[in-house]
C-alpha atoms as one frame of an Amber mdcrd trajectory, in Angstrom:
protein
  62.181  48.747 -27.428  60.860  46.035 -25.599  58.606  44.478 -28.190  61.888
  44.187 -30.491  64.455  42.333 -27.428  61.811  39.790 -27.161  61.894  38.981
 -31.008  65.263  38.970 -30.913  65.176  37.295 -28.291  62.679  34.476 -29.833
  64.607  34.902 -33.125  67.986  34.154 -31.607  66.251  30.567 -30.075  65.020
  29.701 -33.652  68.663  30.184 -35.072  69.983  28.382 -32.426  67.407  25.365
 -33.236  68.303  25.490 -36.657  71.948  25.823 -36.130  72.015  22.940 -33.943
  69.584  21.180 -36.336  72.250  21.674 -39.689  75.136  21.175 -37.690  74.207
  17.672 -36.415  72.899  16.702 -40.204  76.030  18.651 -41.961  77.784  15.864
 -39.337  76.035  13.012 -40.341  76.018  13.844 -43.843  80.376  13.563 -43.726
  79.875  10.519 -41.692  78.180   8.398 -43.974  80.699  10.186 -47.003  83.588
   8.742 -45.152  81.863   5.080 -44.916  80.985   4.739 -48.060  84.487   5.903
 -49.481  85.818   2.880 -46.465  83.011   0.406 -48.258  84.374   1.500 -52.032
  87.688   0.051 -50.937  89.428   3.669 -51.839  91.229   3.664 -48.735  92.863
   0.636 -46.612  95.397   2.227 -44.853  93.938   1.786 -41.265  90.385   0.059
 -39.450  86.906   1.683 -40.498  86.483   3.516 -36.886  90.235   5.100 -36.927
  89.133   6.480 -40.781  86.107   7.647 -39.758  87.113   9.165 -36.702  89.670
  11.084 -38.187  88.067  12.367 -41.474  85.142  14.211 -38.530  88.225  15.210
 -37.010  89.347  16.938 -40.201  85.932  18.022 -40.464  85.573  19.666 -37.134
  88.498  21.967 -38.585  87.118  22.688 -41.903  86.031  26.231 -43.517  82.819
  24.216 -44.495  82.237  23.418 -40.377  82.681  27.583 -40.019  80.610  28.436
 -42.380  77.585  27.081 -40.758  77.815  30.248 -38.196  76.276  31.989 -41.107
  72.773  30.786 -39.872  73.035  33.610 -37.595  75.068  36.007 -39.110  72.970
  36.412 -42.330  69.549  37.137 -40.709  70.818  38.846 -38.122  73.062  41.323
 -40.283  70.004  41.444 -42.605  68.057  43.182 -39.563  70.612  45.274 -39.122
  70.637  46.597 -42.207  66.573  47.087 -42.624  66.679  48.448 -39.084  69.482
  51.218 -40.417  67.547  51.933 -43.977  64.798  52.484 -42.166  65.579  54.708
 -39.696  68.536  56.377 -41.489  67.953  56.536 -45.165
């Protein structure tokens, strides 16, 4: 019992690592969308900072923001279910 806490344990650090890691590039990867839509001249409605600000706002509240959770869901529900197949089935 102990030997599988401290994987999870260590597992649950690596997700974390990697969540942080694909959240801060998921981030960066709508920023620079959002400039270079400014720099096409698309949109002129208000100053490059106010856009930009409020298209990561819009982000923040996205289904695509969400989804990133799934770095721990899916290996941790994949566990889950090898744990209960093997024990179970």
């Amino acid at each position: 019992m102990i030997p599988m806490i401290r994987m999870l344990g260590f597992l649950l650090i690596i997700l974390t690592v990697v969540y942080i890691v694909v959240s801060i590039w998921s981030r960066n990867v709508r920023r620079k969308k959002l400039e270079d839509r400014w720099d096409s001249k698309e949109v002129l409605t208000s100053d490059r900072d106010a856009f930009i600000q409020r298209g990561l706002e819009q982000y923040d509240k996205s289904f695509r923001r969400k989804l990133i959770w799934l770095v721990y869901i899916v290996p941790l529900g994949a566990i889950a279910v090898l744990v209960y197949v093997t024990n179970f089935m």
